[in-house]
C-alpha positions, 0 to 999 in steps of 0.5 A: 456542508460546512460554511456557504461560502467557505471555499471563496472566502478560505484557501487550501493551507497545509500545516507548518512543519518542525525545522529541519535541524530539529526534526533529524534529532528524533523519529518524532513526528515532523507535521504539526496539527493545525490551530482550532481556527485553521482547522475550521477554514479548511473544513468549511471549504467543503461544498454541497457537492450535487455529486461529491466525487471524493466518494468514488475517489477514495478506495474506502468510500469514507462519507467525507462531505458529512465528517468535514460538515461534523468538525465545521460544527466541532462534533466531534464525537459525530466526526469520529463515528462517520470516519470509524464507519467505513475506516478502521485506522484513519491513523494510518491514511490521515499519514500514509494515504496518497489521498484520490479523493483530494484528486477527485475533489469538485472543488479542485477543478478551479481551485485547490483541493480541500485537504481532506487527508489532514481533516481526517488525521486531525478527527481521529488525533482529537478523538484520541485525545478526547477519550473517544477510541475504546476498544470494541469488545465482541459480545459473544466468541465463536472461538474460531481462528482466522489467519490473515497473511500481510501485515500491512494496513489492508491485512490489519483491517482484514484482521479487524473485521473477523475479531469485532465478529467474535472470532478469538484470535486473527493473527496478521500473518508478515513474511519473513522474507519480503522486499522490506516491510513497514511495521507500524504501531500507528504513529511515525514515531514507533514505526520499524522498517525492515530492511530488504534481505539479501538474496541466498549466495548461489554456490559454484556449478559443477561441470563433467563436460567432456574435453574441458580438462576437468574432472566430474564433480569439479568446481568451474566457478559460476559459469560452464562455458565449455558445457554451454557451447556444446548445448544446442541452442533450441528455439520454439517454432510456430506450427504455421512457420514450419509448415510455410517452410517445410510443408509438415506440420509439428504438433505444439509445442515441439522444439527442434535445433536450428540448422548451422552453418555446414548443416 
């Protein structure tokens, strides 16, 4: 897989980044791609693992020693259709991935990991570029729907599959009312993030406790304390303790008050 001898001669090497003054100005992204030759190195460090680990390490099991042997070899076309085979939108995790399979890397145990998240980025950036992404049009339609509730990359992938298998419409359905939310369009500079909602403003509780001075049905602000005091507070006993204490047993899941002071 890729050069013999490429992870002595080549060290693991991250592409440059734009400068802080200039990256502010825009939502552009900031990551530059790596020069042809830099992109040879880091795809020639991948070894002829005797069992690639980055296999099991990523949750997708993307076949990667062979797309990293494809770009050594400048096919292109052959890196795309291995990545494409078990990833549906490698623009989104060459970018987003936290990357286990560089953790899994057998390369990794005494030198730096292969940068595997970046070779993944820059085949399907060049397959763009190249022409090679088309649109993948079902020969037949079941005119069948399905709904796919979350709109993350998991629910677009979900969405995907069932719509490459003739299914008319697969809806990604996003809550309106999550804890903040990421709708991208499969590049930093056209994603949208959505801030948290605030949560419902609670209106204030009603207290018809008696000796409080108030009237049934009038406002006592967020908290009852003269209604809270009365409650008795009800604790659950384990059927084991009363029966130590009493010799009785309870059925589960009775509660009873605990005594007071002067009880």
């Amino acid at each position: 897989m890729g050069k013999a001898t490429g992870f002595l001669e080549f060290t693991r090497e991250l592409p440059e980044k734009r400068p802080v003054e200039e990256r502010v100005k825009d939502y552009n992204e900031f990551i530059e791609r790596y020069s042809d030759q830099k992109l040879n190195q880091q795809a020639a460090r991948c070894m002829d693992c005797g069992v690639p680990f980055c296999h099991s390490g990523c949750p997708l099991g993307n076949i990667i020693p062979e797309f990293n042997d494809a770009v050594y070899r400048k096919s292109w076309a052959e890196a795309y259709d291995i990545l494409m085979s078990t990833n549906n939108f490698p623009e989104f995790t060459g970018r987003i991935c936290p990357a286990p399979c560089e953790s899994a890397c057998v390369l990794g145990i005494n030198q730096p990991a292969i940068t595997i998240e970046e070779i993944e980025k820059h085949i399907i950036e060049i397959a763009f570029d190249k022409g090679m992404v088309k649109p993948i049009i079902p020969h037949v339609r079941t005119g069948k729907k399905i709904a796919v509730i979350g709109s993350g990359p998991a629910g677009l992938a979900c969405a995907d599959a069932p719509r490459r298998r003739g299914y008319t419409r697969a809806p990604s359905i996003a809550a309106s009312h999550g804890q903040g939310l990421a709708a991208s369009t499969g590049r930093p500079e056209r994603t949208r993030m959505l801030a948290r909602p605030r949560r419902r403003p609670r209106g204030p509780r009603r207290c018809s406790a008696p000796g409080t001075g108030r009237a049934r049905g009038e406002p006592a602000g967020r908290r009852c304390d003269a209604r809270r005091s009365q409650r008795p507070r009800r604790v659950r006993q384990s059927r084991r303790g009363q029966r130590r204490r009493t010799g009785r047993s309870i059925h589960r899941g009775q509660l009873r008050a605990p005594r007071g002071p002067g009880r």
